[in-house]
Gaussian input, Z-matrix of N, CA and C with variables (Angstrom, degrees):
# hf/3-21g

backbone

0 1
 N
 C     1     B1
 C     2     B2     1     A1
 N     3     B3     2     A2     1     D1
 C     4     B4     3     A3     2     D2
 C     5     B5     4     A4     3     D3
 N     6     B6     5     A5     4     D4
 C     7     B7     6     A6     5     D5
 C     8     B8     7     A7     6     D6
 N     9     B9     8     A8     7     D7
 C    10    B10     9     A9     8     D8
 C    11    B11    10    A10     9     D9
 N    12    B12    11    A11    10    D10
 C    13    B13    12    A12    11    D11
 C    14    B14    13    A13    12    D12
 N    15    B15    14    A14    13    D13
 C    16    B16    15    A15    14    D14
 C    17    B17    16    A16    15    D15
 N    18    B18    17    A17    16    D16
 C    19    B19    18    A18    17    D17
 C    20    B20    19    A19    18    D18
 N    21    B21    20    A20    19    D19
 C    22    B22    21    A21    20    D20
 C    23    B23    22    A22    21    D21
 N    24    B24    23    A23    22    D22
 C    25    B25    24    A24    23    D23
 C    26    B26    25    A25    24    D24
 N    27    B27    26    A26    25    D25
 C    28    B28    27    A27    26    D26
 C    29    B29    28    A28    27    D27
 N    30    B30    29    A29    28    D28
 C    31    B31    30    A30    29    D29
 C    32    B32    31    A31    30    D30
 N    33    B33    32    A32    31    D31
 C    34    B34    33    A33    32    D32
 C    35    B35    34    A34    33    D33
 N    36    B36    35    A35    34    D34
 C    37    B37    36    A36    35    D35
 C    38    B38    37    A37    36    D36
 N    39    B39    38    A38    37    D37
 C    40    B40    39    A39    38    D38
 C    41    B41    40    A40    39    D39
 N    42    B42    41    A41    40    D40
 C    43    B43    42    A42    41    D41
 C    44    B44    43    A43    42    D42
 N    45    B45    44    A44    43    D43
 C    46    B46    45    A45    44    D44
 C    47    B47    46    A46    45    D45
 N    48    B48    47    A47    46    D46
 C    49    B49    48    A48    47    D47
 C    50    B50    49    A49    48    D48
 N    51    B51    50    A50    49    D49
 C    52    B52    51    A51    50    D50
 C    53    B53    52    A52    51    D51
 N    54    B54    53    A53    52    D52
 C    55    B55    54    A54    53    D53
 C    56    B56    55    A55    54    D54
 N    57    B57    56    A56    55    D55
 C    58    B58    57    A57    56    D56
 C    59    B59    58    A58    57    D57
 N    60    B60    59    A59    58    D58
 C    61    B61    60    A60    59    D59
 C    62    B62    61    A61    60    D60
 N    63    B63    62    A62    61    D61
 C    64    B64    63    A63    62    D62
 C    65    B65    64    A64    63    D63
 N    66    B66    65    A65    64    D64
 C    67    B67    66    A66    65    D65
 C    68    B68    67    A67    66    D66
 N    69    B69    68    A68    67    D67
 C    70    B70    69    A69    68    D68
 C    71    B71    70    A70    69    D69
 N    72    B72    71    A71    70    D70
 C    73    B73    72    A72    71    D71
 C    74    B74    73    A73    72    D72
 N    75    B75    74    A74    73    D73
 C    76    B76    75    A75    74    D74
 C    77    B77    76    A76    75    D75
 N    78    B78    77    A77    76    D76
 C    79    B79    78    A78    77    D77
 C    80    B80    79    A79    78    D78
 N    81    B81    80    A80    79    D79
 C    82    B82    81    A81    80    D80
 C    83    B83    82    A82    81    D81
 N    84    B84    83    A83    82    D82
 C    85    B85    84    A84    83    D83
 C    86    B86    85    A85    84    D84
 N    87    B87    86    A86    85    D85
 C    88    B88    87    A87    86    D86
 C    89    B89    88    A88    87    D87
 N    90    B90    89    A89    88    D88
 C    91    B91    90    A90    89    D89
 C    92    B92    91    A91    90    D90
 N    93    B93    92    A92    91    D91
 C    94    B94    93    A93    92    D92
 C    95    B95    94    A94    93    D93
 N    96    B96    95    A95    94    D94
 C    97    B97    96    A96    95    D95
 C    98    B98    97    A97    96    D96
 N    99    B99    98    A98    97    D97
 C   100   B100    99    A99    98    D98
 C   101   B101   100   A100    99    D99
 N   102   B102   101   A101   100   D100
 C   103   B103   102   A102   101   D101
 C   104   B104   103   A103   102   D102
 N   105   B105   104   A104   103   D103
 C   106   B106   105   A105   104   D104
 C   107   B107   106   A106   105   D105
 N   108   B108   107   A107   106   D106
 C   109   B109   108   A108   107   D107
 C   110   B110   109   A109   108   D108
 N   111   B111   110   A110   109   D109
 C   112   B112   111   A111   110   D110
 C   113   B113   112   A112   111   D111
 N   114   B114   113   A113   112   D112
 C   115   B115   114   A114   113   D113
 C   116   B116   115   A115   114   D114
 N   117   B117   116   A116   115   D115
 C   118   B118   117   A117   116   D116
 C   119   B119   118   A118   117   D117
 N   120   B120   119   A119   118   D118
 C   121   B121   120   A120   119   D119
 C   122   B122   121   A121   120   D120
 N   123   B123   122   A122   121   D121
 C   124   B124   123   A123   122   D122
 C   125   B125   124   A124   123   D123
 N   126   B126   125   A125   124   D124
 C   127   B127   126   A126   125   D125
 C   128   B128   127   A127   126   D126
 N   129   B129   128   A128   127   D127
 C   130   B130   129   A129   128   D128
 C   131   B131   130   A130   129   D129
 N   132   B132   131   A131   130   D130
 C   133   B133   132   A132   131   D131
 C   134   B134   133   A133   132   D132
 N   135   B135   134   A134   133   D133
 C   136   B136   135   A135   134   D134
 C   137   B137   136   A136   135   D135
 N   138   B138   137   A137   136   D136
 C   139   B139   138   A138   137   D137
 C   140   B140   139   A139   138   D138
 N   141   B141   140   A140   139   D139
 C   142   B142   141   A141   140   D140
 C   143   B143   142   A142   141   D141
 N   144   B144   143   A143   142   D142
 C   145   B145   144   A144   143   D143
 C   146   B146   145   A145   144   D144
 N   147   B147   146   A146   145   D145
 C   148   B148   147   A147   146   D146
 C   149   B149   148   A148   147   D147
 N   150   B150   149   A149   148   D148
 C   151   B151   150   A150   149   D149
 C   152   B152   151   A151   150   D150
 N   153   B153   152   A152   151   D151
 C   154   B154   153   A153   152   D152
 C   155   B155   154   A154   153   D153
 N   156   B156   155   A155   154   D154
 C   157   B157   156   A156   155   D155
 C   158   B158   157   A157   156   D156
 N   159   B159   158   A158   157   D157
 C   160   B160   159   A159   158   D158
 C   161   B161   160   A160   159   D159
 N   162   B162   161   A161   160   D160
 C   163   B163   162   A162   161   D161
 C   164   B164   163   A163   162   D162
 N   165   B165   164   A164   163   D163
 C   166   B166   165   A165   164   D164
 C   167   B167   166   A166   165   D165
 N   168   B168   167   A167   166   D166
 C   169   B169   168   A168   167   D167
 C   170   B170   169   A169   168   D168
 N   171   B171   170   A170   169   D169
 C   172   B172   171   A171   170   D170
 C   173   B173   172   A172   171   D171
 N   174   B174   173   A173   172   D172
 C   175   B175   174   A174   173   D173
 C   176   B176   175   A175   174   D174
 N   177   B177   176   A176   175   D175
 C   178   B178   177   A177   176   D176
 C   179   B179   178   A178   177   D177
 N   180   B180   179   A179   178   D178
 C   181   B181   180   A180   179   D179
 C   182   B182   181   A181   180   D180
 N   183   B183   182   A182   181   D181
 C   184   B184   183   A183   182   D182
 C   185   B185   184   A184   183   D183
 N   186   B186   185   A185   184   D184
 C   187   B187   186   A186   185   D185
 C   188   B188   187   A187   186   D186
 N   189   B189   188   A188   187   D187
 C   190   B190   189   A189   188   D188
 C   191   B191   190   A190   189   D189
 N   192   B192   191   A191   190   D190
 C   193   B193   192   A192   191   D191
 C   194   B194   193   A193   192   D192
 N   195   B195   194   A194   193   D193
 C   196   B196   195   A195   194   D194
 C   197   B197   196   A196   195   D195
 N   198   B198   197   A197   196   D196
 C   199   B199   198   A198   197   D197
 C   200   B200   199   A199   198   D198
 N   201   B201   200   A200   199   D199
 C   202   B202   201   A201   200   D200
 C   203   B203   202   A202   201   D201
 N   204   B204   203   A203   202   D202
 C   205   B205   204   A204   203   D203
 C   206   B206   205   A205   204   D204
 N   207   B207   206   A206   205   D205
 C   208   B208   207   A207   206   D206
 C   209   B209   208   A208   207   D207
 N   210   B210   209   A209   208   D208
 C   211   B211   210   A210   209   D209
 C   212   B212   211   A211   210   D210
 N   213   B213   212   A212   211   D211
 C   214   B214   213   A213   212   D212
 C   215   B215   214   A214   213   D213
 N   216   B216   215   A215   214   D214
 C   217   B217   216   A216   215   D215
 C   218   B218   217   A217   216   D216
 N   219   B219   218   A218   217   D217
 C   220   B220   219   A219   218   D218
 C   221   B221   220   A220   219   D219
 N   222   B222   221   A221   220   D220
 C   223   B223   222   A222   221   D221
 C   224   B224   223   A223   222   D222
 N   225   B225   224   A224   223   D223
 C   226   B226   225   A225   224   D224
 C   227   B227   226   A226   225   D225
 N   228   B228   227   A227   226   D226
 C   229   B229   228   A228   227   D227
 C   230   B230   229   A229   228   D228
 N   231   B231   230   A230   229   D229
 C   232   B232   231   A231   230   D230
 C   233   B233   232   A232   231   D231
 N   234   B234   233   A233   232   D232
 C   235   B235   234   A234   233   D233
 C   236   B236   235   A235   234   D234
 N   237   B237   236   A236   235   D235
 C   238   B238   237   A237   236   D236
 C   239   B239   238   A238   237   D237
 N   240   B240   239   A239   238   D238
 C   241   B241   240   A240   239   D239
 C   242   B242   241   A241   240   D240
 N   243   B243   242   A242   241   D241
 C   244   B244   243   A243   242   D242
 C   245   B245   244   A244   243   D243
 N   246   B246   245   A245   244   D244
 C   247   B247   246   A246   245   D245
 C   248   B248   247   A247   246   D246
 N   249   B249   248   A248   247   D247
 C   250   B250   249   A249   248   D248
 C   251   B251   250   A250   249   D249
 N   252   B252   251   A251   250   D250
 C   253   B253   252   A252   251   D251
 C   254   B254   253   A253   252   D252
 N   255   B255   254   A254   253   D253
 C   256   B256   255   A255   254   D254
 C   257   B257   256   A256   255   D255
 N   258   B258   257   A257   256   D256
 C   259   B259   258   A258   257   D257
 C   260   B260   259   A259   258   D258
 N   261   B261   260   A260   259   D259
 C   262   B262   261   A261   260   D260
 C   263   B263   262   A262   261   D261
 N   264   B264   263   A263   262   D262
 C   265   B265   264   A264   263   D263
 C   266   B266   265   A265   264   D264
 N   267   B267   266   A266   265   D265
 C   268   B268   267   A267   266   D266
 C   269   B269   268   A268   267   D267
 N   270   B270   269   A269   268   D268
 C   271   B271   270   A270   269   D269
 C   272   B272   271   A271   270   D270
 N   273   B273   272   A272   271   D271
 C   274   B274   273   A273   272   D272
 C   275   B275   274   A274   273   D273
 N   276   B276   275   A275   274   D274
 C   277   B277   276   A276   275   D275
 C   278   B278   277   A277   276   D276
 N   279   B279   278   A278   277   D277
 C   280   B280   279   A279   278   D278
 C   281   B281   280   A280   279   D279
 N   282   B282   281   A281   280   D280
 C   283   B283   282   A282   281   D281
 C   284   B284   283   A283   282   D282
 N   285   B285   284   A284   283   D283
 C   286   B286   285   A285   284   D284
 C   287   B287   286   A286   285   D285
 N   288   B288   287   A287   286   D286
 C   289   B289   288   A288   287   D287
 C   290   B290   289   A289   288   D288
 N   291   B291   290   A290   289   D289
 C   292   B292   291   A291   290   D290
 C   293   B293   292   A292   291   D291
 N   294   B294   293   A293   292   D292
 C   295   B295   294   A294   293   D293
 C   296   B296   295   A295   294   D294
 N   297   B297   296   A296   295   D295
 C   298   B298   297   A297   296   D296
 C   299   B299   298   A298   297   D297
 N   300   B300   299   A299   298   D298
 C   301   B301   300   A300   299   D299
 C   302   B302   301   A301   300   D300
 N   303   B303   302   A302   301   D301
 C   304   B304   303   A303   302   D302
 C   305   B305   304   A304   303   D303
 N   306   B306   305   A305   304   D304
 C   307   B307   306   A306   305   D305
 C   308   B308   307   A307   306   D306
 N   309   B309   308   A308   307   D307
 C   310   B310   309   A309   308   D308
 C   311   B311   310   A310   309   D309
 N   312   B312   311   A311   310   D310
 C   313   B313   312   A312   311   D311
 C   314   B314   313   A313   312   D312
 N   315   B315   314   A314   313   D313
 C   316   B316   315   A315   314   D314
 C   317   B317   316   A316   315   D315

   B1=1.4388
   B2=1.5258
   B3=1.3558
   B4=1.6352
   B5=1.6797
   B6=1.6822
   B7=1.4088
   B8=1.8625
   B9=1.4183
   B10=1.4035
   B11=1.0163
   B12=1.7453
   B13=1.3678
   B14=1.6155
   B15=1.1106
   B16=1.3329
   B17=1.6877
   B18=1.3662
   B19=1.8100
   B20=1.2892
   B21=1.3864
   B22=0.8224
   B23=1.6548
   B24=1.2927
   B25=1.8075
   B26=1.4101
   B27=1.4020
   B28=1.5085
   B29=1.3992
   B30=1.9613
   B31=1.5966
   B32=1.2873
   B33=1.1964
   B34=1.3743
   B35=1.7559
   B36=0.9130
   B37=1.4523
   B38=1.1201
   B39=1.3471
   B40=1.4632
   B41=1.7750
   B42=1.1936
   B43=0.9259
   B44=1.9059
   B45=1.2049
   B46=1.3194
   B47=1.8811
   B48=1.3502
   B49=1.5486
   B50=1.1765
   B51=1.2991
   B52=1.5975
   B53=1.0952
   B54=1.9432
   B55=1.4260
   B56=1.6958
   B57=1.0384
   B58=1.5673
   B59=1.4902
   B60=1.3341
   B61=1.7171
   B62=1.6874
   B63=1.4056
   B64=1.7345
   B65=1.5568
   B66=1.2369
   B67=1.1898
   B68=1.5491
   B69=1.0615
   B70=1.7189
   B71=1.2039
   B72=1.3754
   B73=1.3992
   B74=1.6443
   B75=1.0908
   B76=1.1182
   B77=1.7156
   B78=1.3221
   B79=1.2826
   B80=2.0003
   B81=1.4109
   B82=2.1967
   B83=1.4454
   B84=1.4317
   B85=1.2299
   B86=1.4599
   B87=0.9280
   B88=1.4850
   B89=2.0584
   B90=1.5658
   B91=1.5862
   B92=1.3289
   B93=1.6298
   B94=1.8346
   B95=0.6810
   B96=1.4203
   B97=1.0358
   B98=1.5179
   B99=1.3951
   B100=1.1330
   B101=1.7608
   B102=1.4855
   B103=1.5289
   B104=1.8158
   B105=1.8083
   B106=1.3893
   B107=1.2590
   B108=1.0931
   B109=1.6469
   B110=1.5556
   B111=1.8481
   B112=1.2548
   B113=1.3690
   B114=1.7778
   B115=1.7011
   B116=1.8418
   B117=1.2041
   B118=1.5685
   B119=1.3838
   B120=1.3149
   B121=1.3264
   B122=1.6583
   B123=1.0552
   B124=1.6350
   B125=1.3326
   B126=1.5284
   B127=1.3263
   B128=1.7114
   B129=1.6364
   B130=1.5851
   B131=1.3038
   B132=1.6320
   B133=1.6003
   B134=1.5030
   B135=1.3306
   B136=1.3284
   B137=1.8289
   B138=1.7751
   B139=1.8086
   B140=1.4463
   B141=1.3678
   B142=1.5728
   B143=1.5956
   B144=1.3981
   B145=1.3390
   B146=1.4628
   B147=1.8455
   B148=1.4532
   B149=2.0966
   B150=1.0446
   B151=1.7653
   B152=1.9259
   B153=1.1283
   B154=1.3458
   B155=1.4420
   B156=1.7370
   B157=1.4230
   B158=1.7983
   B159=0.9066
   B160=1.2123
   B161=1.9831
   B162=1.6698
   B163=1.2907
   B164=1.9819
   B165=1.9815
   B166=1.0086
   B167=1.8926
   B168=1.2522
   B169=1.8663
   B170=1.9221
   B171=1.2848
   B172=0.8943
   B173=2.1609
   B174=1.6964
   B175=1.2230
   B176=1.8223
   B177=0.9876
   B178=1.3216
   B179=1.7529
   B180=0.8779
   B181=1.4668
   B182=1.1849
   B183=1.9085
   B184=1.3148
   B185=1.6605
   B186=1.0770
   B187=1.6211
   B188=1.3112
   B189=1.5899
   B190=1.8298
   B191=1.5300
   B192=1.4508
   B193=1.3876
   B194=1.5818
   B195=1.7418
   B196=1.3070
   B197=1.2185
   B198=1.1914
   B199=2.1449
   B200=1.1376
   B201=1.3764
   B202=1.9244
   B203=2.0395
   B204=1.4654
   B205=1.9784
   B206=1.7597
   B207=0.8855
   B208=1.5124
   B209=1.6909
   B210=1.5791
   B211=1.1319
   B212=1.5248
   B213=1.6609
   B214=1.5062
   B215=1.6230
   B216=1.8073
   B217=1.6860
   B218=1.2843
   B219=1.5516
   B220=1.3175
   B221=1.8650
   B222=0.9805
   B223=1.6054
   B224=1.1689
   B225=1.5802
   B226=2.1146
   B227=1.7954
   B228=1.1427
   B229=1.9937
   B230=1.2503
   B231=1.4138
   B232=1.3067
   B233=1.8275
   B234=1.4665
   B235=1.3433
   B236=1.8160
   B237=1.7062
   B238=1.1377
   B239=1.7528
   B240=1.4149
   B241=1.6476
   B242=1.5792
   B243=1.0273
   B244=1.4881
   B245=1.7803
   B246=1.4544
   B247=1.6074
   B248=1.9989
   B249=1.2897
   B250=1.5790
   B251=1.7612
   B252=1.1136
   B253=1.7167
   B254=1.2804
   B255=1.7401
   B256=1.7593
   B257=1.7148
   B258=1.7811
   B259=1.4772
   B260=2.5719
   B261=1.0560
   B262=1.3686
   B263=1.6256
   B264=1.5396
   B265=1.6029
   B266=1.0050
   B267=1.5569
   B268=1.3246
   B269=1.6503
   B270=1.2984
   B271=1.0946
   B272=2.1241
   B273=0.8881
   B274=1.6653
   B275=1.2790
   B276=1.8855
   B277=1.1506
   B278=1.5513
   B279=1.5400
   B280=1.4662
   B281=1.5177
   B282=1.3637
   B283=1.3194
   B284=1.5042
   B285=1.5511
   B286=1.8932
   B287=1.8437
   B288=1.5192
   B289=1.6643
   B290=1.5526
   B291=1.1538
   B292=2.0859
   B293=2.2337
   B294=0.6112
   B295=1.3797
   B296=1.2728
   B297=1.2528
   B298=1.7184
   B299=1.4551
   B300=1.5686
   B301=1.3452
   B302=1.6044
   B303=0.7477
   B304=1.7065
   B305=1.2785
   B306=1.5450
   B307=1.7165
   B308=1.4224
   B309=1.3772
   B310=1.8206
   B311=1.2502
   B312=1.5460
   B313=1.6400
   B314=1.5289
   B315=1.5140
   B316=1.6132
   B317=1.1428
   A1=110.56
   A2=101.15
   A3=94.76
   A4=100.78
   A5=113.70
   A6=115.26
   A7=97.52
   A8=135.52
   A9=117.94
   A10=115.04
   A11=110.99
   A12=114.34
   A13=118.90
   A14=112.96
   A15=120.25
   A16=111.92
   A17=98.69
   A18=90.38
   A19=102.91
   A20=161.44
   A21=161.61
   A22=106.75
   A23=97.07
   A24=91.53
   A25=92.17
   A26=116.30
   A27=139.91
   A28=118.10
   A29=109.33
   A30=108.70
   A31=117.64
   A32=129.24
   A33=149.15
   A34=91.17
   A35=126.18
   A36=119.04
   A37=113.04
   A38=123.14
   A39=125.10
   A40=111.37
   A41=118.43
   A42=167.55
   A43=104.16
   A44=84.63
   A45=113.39
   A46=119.35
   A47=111.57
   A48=114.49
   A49=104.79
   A50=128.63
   A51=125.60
   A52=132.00
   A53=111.91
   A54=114.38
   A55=101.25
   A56=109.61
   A57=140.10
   A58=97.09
   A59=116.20
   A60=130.10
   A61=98.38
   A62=107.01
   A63=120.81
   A64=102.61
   A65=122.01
   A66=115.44
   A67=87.15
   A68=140.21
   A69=134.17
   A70=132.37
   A71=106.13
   A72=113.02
   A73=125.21
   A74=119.88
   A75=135.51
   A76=105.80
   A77=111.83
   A78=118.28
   A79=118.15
   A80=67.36
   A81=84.57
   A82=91.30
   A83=125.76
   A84=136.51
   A85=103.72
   A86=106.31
   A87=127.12
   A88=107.55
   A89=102.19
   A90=104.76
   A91=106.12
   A92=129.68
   A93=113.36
   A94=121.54
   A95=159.92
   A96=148.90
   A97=177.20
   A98=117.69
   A99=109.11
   A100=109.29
   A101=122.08
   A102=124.22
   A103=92.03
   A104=130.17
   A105=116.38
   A106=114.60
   A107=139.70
   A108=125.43
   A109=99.02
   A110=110.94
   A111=113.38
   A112=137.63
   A113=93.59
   A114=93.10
   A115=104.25
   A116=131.75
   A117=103.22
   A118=129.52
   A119=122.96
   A120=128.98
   A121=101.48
   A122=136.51
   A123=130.85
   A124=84.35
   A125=136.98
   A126=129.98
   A127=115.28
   A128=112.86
   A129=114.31
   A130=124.91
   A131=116.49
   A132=123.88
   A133=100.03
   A134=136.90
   A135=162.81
   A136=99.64
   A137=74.82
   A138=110.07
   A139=105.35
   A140=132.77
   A141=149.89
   A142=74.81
   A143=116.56
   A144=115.91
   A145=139.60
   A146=95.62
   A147=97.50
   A148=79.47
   A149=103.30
   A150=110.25
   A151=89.57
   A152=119.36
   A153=108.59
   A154=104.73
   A155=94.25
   A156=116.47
   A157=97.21
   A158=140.65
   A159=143.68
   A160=83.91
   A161=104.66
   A162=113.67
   A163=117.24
   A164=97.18
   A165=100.22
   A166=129.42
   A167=85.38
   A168=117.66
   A169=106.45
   A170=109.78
   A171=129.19
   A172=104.65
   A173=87.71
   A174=89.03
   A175=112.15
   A176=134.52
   A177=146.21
   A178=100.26
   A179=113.13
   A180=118.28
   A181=103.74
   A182=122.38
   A183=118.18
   A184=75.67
   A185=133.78
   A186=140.06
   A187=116.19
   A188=101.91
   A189=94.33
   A190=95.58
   A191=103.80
   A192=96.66
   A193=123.24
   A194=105.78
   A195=90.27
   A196=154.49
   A197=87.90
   A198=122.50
   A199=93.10
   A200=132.57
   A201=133.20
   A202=94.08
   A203=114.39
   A204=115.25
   A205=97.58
   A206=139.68
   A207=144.67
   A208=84.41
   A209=124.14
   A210=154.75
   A211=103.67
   A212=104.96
   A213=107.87
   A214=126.30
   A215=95.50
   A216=81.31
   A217=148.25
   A218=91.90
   A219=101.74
   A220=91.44
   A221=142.76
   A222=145.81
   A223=109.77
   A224=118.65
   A225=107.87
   A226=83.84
   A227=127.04
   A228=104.60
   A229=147.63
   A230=108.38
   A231=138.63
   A232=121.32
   A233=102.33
   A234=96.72
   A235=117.01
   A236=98.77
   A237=129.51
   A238=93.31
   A239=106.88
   A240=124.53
   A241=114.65
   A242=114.32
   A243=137.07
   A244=85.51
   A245=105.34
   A246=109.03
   A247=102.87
   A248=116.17
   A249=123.61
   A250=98.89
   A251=111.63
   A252=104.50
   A253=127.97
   A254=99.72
   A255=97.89
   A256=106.49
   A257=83.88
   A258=102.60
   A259=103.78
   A260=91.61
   A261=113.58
   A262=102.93
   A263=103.55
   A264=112.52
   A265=129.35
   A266=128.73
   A267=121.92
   A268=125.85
   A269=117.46
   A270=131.55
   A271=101.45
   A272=103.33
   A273=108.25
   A274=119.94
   A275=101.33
   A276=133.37
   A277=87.61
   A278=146.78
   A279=141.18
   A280=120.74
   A281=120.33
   A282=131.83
   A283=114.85
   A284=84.06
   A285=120.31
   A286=94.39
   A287=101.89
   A288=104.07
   A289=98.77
   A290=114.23
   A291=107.51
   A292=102.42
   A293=127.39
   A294=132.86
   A295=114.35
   A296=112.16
   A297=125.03
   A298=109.22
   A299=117.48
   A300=110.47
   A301=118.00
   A302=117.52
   A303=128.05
   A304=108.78
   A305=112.22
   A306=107.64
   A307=124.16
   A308=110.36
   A309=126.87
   A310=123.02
   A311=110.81
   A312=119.41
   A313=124.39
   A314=97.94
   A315=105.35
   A316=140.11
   D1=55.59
   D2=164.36
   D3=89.77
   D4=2.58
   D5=170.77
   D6=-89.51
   D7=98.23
   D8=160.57
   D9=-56.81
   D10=-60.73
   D11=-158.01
   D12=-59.45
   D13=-38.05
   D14=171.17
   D15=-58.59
   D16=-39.55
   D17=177.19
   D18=-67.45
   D19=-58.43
   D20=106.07
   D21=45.23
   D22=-92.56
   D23=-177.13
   D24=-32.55
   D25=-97.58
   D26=-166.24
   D27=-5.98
   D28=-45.83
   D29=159.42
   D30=-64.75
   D31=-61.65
   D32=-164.43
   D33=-47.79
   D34=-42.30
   D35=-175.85
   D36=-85.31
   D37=-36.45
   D38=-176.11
   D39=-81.35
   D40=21.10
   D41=-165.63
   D42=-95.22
   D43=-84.34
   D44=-175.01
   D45=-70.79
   D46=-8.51
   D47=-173.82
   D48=-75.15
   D49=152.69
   D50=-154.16
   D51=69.01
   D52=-40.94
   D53=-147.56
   D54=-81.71
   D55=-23.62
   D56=-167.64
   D57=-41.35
   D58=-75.06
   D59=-154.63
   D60=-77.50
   D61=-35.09
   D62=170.73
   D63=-55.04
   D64=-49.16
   D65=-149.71
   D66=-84.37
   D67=-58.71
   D68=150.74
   D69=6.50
   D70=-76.49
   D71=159.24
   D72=-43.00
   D73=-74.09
   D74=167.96
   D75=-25.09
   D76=-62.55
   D77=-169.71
   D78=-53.78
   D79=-29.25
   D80=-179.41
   D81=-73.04
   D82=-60.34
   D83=-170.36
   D84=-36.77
   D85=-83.14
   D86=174.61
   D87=-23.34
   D88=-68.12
   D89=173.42
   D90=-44.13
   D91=-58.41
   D92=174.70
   D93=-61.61
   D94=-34.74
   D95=67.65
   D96=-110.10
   D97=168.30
   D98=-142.10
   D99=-98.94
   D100=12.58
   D101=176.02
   D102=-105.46
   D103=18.48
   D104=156.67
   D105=-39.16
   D106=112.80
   D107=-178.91
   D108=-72.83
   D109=-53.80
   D110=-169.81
   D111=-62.15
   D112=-27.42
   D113=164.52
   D114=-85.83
   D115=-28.75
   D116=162.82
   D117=-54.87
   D118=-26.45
   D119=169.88
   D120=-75.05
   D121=-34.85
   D122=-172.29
   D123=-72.09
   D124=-67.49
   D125=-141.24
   D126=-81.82
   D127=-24.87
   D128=153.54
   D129=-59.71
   D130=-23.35
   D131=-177.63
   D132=-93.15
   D133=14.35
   D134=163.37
   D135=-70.46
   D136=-82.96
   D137=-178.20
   D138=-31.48
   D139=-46.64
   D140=-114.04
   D141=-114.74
   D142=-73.46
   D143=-170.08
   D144=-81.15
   D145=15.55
   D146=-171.07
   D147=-112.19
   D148=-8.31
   D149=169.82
   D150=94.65
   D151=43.23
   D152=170.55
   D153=-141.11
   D154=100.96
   D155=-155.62
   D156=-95.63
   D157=0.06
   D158=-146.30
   D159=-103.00
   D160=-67.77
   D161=-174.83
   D162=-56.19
   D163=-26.49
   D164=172.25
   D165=-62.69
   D166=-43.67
   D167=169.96
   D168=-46.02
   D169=-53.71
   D170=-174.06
   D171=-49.64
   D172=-78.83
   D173=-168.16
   D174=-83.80
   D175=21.80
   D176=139.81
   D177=-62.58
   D178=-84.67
   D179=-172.33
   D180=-21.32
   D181=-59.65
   D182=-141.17
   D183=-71.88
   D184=-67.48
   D185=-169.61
   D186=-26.35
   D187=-15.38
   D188=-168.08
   D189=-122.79
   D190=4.87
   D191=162.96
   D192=-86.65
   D193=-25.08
   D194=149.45
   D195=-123.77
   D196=23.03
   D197=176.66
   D198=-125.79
   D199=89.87
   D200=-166.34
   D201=-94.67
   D202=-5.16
   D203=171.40
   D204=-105.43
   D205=-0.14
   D206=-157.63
   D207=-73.96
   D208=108.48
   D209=-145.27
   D210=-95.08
   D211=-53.10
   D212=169.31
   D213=-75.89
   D214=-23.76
   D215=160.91
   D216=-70.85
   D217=-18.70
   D218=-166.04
   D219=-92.55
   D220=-4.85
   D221=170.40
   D222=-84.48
   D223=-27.23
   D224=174.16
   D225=-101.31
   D226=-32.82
   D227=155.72
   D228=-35.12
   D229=-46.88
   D230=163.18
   D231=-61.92
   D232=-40.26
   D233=-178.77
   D234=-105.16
   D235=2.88
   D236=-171.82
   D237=-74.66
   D238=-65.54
   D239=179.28
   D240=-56.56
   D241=-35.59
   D242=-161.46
   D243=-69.09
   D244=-75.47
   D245=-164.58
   D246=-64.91
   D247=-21.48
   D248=171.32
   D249=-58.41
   D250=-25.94
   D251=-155.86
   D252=118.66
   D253=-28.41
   D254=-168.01
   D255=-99.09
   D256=87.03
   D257=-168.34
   D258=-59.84
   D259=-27.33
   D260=-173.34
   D261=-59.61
   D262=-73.80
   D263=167.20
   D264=-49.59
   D265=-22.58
   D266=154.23
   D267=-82.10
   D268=-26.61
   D269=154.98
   D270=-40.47
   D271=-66.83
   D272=176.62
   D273=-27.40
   D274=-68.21
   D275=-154.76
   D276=-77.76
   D277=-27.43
   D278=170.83
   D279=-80.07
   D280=5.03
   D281=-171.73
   D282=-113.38
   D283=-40.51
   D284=158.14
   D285=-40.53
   D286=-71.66
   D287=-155.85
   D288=-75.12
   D289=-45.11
   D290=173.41
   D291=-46.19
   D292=-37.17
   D293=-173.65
   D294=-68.42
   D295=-47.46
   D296=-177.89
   D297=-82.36
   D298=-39.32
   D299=165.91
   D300=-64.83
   D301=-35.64
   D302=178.25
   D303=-54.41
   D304=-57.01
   D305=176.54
   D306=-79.57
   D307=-22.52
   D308=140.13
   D309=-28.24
   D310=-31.65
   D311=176.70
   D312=-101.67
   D313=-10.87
   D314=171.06
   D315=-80.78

């Protein structure tokens, strides 16, 4: 009723239920180690959906630094950059994934 900010919190957290003990895990995961591609991709699709695209950006990257075709990274990348601004780089990063699926089919 005319409270935003409070709606606001209230999403932003509800947001976060579950993601909490996930994001934990992952994080230990990650400390043993840290070339998991799959838990960096679980924990940016975290990033992606808690709307903190910056951390998402982050651990996509490290993931595609060493899976440089890794299909889902480059799709929470793409929309990671997109909501950052870098309407261009995601444009890339979606031409990126049309390309890899294509030779995926050959």
């Amino acid at each position: 009723m005319g409270d935003m900010e409070g709606y606001q919190a209230d999403f932003t957290e509800s947001r976060w239920i579950g993601n909490r003990e996930k994001l934990k895990s992952l994080n230990q995961t990650l400390e043993e180690n840290p070339q998991d591609v799959n838990a960096l991709v679980e924990r940016a699709q975290i990033w992606r959906y808690v709307r903190d695209y910056s951390k998402a950006l982050v651990d996509t990257n490290k993931a595609l630094e060493i899976e440089p075709s890794l299909i889902e990274a480059l799709k929470i990348r793409a929309i990671s950059k997109k909501e950052l601004g870098d309407i261009e780089g995601s444009w890339a990063d979606r031409r990126l994934i049309g390309q890899l699926k294509q030779n995926n089919n050959k």
